[in-house]
DOPA-856217 format. One record per residue: x, y, z of N, C-alpha, C in turn. Coordinates in steps of 0.2 Angstrom, whole numbers, plus 5000, padded with zeros to 4 digits. Atoms other than C-alpha are relative to their C-alpha. Layout:
N
<rec <X Y Z> <X Y Z> <X Y Z>>
...
//
This chain:
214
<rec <5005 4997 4996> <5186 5569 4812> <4995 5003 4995>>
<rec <5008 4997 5003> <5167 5574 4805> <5002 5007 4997>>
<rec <4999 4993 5002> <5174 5592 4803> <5003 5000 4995>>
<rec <4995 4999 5004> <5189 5589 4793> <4998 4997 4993>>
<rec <5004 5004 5002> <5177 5576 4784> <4996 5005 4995>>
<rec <5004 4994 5005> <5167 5591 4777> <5002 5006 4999>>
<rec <4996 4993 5002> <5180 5603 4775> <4999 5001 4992>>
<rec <5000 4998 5006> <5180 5602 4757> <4992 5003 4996>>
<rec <5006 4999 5001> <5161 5605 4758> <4997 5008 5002>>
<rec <5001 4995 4999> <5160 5619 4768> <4998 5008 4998>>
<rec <5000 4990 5004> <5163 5637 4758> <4994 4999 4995>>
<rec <5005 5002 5003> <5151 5629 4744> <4992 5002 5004>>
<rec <5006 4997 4997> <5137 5627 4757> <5000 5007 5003>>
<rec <5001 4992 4996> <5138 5643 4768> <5001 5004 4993>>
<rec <5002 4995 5005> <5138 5653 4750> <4992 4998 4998>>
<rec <5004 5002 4999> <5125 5643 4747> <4992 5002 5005>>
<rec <5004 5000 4995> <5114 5645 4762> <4997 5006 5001>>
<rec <5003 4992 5001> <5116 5665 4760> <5000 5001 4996>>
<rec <5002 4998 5006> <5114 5667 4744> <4992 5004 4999>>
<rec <5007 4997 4998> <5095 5670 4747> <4998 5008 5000>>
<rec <5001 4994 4996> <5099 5684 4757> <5006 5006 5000>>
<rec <4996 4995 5003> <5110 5694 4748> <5009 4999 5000>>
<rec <4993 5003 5003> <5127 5683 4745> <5003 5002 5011>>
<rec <4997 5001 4993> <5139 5677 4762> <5007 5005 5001>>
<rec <4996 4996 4998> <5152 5692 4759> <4995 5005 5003>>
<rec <5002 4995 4998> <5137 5704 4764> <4998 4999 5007>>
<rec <5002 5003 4993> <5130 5694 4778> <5005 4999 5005>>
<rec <4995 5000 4997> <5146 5691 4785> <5003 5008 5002>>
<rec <4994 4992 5000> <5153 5711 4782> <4992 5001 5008>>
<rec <5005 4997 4994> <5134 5714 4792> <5002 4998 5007>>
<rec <4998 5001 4994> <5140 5704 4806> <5007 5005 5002>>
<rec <4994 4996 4996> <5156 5715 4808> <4998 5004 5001>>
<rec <5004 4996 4998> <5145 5729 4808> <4997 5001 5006>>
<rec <5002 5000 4992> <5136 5724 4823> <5002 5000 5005>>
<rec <4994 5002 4995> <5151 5718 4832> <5004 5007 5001>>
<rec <4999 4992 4999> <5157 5738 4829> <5009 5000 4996>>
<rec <4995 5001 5004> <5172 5730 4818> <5006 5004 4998>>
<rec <4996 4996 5005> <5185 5744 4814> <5007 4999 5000>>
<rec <4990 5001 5002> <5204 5747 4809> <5001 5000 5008>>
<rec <4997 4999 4995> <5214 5744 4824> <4999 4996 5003>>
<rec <5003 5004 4995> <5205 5732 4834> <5003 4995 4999>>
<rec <4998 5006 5002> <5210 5716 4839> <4997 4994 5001>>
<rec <5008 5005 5000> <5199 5703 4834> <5004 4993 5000>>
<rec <5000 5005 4998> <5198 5684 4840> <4993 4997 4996>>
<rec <5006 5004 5005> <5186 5672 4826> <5000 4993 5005>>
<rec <5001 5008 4998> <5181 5657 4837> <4996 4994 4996>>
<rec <5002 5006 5004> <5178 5640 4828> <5001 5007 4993>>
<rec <5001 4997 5007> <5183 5649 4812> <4998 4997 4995>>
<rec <5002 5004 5006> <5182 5635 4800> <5003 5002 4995>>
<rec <4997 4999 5006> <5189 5640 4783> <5003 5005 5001>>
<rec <4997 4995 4999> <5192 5657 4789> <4999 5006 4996>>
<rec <5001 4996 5000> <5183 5668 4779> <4997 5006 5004>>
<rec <5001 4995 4995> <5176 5679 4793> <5007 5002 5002>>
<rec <4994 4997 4997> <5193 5680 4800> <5003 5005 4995>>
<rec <4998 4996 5006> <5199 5687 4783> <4997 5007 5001>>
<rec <5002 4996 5001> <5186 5699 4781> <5001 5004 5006>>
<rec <4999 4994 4993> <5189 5707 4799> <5007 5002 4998>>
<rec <4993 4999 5000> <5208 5707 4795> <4999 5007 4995>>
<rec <5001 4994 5004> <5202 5718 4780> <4999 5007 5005>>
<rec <5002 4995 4997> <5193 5729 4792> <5003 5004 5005>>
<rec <4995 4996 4995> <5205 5731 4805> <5007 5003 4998>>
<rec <4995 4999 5004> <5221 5733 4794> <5005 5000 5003>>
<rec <4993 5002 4999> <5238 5734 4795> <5000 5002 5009>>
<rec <4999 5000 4994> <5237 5740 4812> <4995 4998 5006>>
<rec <5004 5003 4997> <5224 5729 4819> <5003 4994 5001>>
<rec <4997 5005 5001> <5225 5711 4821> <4995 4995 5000>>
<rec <5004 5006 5001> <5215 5696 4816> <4999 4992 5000>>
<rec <4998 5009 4998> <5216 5677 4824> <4992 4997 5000>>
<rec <5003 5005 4998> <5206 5662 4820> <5003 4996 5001>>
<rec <4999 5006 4996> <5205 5646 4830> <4994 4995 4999>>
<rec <5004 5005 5000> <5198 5630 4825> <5004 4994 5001>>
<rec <4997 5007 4997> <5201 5613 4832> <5001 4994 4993>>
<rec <5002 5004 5007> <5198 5605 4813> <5005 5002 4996>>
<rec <4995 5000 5006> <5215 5603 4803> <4998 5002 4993>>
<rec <5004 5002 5008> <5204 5601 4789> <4999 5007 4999>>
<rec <5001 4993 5000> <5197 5617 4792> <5006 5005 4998>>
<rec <4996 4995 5000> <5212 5628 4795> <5005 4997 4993>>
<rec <4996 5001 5005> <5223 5620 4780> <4997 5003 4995>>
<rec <5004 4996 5005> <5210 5629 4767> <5001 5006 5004>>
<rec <5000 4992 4999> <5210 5643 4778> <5008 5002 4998>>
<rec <4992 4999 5001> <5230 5644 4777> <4998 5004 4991>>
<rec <5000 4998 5010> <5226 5642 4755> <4997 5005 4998>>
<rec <5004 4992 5004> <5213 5656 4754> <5002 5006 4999>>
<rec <4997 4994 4998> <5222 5668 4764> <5007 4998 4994>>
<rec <4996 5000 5004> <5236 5663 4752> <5000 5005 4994>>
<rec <5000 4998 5005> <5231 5664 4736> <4995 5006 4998>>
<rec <5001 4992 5000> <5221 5681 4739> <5009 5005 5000>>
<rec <4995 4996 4999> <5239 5687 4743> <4997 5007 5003>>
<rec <4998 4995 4995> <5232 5701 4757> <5004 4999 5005>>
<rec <4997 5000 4997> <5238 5704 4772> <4996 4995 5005>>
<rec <5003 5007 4999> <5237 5687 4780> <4998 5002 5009>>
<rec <5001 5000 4990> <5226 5684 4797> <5005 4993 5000>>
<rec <4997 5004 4995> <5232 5672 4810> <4997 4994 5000>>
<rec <5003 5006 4999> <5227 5655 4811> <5002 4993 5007>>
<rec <4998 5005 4998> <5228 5643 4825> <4996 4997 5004>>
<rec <5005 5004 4999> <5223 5626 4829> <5000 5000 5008>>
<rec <5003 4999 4990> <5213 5627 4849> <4995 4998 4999>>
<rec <5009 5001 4996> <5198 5623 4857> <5000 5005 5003>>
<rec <5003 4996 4997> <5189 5635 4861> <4998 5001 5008>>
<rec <5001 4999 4994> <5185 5632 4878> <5010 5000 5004>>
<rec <4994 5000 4997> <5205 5633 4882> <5003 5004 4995>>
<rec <4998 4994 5006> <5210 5647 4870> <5007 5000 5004>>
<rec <4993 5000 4999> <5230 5648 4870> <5002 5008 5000>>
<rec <4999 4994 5001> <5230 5667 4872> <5000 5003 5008>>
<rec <5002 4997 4993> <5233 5678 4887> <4995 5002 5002>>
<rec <5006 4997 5000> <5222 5687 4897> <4999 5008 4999>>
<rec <4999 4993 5003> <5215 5704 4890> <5002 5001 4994>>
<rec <4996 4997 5005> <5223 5704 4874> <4996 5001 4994>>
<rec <5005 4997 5005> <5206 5706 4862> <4996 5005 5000>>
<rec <5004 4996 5000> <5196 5719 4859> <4992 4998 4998>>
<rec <5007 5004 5001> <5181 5708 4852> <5001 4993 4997>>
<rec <5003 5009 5002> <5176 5689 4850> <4995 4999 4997>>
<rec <5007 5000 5005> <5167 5683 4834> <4998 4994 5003>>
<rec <5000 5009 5000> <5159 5666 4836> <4992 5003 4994>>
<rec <5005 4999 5005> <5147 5665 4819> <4999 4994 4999>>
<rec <5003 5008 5002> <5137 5648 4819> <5004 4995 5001>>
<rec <4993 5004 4997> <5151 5641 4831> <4996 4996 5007>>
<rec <5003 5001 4993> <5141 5640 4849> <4997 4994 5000>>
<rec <5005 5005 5000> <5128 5628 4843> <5005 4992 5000>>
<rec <4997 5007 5001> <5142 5615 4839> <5004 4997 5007>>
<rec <4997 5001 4995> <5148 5615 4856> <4995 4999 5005>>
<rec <5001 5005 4994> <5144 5603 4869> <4998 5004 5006>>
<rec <5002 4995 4997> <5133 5612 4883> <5005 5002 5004>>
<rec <4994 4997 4996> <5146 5611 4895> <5008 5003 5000>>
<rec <4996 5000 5003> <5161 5614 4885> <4998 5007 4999>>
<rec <5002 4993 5003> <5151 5630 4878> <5001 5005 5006>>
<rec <5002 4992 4996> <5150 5639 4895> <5008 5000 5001>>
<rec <4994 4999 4999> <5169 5635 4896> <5002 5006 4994>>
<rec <4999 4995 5005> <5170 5643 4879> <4998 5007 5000>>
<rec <5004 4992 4998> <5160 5659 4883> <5004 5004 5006>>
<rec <4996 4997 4998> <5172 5660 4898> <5006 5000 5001>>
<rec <4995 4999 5003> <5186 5659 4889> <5001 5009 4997>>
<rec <5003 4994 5002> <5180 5672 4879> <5000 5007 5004>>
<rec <5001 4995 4996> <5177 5684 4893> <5007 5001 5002>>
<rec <4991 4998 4996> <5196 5682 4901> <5004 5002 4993>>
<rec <4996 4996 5003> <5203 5685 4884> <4997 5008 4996>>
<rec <5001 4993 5003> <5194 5702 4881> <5000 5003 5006>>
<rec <4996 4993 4997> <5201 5718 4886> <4991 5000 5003>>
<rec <5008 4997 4997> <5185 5727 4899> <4998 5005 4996>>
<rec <5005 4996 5004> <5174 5734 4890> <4998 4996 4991>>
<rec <4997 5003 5009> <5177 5722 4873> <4995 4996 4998>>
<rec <5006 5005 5000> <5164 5712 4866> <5001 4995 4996>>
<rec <5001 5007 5000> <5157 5698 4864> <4994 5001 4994>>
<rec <5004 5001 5005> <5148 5695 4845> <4999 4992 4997>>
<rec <5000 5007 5000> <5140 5678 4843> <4993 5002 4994>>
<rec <5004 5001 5005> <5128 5675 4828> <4999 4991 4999>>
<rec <5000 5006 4998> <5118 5659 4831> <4993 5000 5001>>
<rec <5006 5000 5000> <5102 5651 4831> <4996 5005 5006>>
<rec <5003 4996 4993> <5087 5661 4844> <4997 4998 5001>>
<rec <5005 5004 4997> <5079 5658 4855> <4994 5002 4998>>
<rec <5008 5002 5005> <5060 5653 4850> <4995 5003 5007>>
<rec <5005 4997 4997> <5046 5663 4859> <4994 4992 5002>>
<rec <5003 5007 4999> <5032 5648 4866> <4997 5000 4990>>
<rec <5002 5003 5006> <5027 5639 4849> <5005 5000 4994>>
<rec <4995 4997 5001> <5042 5644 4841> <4999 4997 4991>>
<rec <4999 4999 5007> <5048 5641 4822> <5000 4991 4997>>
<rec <4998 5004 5003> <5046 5624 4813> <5005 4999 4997>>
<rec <4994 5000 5003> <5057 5627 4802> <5007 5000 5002>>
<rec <4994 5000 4996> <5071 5630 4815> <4998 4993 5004>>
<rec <5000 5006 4997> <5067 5615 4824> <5000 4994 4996>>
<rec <4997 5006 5005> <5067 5602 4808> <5006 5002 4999>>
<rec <4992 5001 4999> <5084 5611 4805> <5004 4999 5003>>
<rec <4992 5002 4992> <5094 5608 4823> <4996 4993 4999>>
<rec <5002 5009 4998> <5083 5590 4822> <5003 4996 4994>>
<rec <4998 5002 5007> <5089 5586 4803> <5009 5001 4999>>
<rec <4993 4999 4999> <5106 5593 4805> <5006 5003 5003>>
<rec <4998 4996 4994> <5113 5600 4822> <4998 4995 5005>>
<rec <5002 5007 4993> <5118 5589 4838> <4995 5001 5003>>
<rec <5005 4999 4995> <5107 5586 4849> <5000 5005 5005>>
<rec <4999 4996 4995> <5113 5598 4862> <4997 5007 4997>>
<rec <5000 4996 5005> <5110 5610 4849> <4991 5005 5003>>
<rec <5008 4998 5000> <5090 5613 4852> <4998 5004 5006>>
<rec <5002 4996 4992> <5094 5621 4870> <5000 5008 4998>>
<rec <5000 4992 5001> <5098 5636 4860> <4995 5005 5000>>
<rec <5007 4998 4999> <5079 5637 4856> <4997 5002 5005>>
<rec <5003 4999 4993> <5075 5639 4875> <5006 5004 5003>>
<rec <4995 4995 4998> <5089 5652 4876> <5005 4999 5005>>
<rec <4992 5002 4993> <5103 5644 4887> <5004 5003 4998>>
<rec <4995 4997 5002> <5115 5651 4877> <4999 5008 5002>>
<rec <5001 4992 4999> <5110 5669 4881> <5000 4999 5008>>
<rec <4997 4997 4993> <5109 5666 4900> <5007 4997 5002>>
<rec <4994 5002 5000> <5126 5658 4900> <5005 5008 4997>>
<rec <4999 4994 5002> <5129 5673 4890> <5003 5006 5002>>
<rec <5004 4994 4996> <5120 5686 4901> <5004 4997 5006>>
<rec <4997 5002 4995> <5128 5676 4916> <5008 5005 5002>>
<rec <4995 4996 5001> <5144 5685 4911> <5001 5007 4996>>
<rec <4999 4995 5002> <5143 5699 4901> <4992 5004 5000>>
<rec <5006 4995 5001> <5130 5714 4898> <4997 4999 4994>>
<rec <5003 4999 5005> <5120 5711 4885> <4996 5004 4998>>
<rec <5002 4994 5002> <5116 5725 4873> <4996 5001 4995>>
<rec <5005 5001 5002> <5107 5720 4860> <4999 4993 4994>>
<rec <5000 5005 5006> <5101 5706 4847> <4997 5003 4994>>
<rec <5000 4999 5007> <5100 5708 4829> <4996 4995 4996>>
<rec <4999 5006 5001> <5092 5697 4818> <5004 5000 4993>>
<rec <4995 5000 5005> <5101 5690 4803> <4995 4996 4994>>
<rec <5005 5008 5006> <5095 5677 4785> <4995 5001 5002>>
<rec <5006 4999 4997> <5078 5684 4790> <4999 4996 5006>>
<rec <5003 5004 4991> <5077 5678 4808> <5005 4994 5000>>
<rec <5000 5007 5000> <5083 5661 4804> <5008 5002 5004>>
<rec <4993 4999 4995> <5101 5667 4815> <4997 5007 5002>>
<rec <4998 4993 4997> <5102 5683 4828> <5006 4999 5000>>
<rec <4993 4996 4998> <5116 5692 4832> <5000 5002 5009>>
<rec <5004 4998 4994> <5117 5694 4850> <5009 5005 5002>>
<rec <4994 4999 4996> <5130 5706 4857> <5001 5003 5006>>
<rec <4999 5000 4991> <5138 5708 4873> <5006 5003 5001>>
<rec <4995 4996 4996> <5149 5718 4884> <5003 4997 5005>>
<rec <4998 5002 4995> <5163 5714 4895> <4998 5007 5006>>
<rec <5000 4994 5000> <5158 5726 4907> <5007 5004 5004>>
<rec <4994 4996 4994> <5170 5740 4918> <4999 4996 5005>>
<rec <5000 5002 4993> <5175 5730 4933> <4998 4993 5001>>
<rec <5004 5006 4998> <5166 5715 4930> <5003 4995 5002>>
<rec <4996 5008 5000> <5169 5696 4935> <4996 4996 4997>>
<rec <5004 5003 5004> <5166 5682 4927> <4998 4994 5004>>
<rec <5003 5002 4993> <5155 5672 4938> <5000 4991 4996>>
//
């Protein structure tokens, strides 16, 4: 598989990418920020990939929290397994799923990261993914997605050679904000963040009290 394919390339690039912008443990820690990340909580990383996001929430939530990523890419999670090792914390969780059929009850997290996961999934696939997301967060729980934004009319060059250069095709709807009425279709949306100077928001979202998922 293409994923497992660039597994050994992955941690390289993404330190790489945010270097720029103040190194990828700080832009990462800022996303748990927005997400409202603390001890205790029980955090779900979708499309983790190597699994440092997951790690670091494991940090934040601690011994009595609990932190699960899920990637569908061996490749991925077998590094994830090795980093979580030979740091020797306390190890997150790792398992291989697809995110649009998540192997988890219903209710049983407190918040959903998805960080530069959404894009990679296939439109229709994504809105299963997003309401996978919503049945496994307790009400009230949220939803932290960190992902291309949507482009105002005439929008960003530079973000449009990126998804045309290297991001599927499906990828460009992000630009036209589908991803946020899919989003907004289920959850409340509270607010967007930007992140890498613009070049990703942060959008986040509430399950609300009472709500369904339509």
């Amino acid at each position: 598989m293409t994923w497992d394919r660039i597994a050994p390339l992955y941690d390289p690039g993404m330190k790489m990418l945010m270097l720029p912008f103040g190194g990828e443990r700080k832009t990462r820690w800022r996303f748990l920020d927005a997400a409202g990340i603390v001890e205790g909580m029980r955090v779900l990383d979708v499309c983790c990939a190597t699994g440092t996001l997951t790690r670091l929430a494991g940090e934040r939530v601690g011994p009595g929290g609990r932190a699960v990523g899920i990637d569908w890419a061996p490749g991925m999670l077998s590094r994830a397994y090795r980093a979580g090792a030979a740091r020797q914390k306390r190890p997150a969780e790792f398992v291989c799923a697809d995110a649009a059929q998540l192997p988890f009850p219903d209710a049983c997290f407190d918040c959903v990261l998805a960080f530069m996961a959404l894009h990679e999934i296939e439109t229709a696939a994504r809105t299963e993914a997003v309401r996978e997301c919503h049945r496994v967060l307790t009400t009230g729980g949220c939803l932290a997605v960190a992902d291309y934004p949507a482009l105002s009319s005439g929008g960003s060059l530079l973000l449009k050679m990126m998804l045309k250069l290297f991001e599927p095709g499906w990828a460009a709807d992000f630009l036209r904000g589908e991803h946020l009425k899919v989003i907004g279709s289920m959850f409340a949306i509270e607010q967007t963040i930007p992140l890498l100077d613009t070049i990703i928001h942060i959008t986040v979202a509430r399950k609300a009290t009472g709500g369904r998922c339509s």
